[in-house]
C-alpha positions, 0 to 999 in steps of 0.5 A: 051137260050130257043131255043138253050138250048143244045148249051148253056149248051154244050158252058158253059162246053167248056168254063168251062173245055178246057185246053192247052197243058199244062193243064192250063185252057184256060179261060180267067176270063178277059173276064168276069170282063171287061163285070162285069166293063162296066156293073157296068159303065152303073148302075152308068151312069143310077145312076147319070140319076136317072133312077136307085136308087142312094143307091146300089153299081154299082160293087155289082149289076153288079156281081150279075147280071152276076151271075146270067147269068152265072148260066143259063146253070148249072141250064138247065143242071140240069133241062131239064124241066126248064122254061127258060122264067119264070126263066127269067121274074123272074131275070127281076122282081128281078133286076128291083125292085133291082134297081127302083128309087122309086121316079118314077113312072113307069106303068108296062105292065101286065104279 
């Protein structure tokens, strides 16, 4: 998204805004709640794994995760100074520690 940041805003407002002929938008909000399932299927798989916590709601996790995503492109339009890679670690961070099963331990590389 950083190296193609006015293609990405330009893609969000197409999507957002193209209408048929009849007005109607011509975005098909199925599109999304498929890739929200099969996120929220991957959350639970890892769940069961124990890679993941067991105690969040695979389905809650996976909308806020493609919140998110999909709030990228309204924020670069808004901020063209944006620090997308920062903006990035940070969701990284907050997904990660959303999700980590505290009973692993992992070793993070230093930032």
């Amino acid at each position: 998204m950083s190296d193609y940041r006015t293609h990405v805003i330009a893609i969000a407002e197409i999507a957002r805004n193209a209408r048929r002929a009849d007005g109607s938008s011509s975005f098909d909000p199925g599109i999304l709640d498929a890739a929200t399932a099969a996120l929220a299927q991957l959350l639970a798989g890892y769940q069961k794994t124990g890679a993941f916590r067991a105690d969040f709601d695979p389905q809650v996790m996976a909308g806020a995760i493609r919140a998110a995503i999909d709030a990228v492109p309204r924020a670069l339009a808004r901020d063209p100074s944006l620090d997308i890679e920062h903006h990035a670690r940070e969701l990284a961070t907050l997904f990660d520690l959303a999700t980590r099963n505290p009973k692993l331990r992992i070793r993070t590389r230093e930032r």
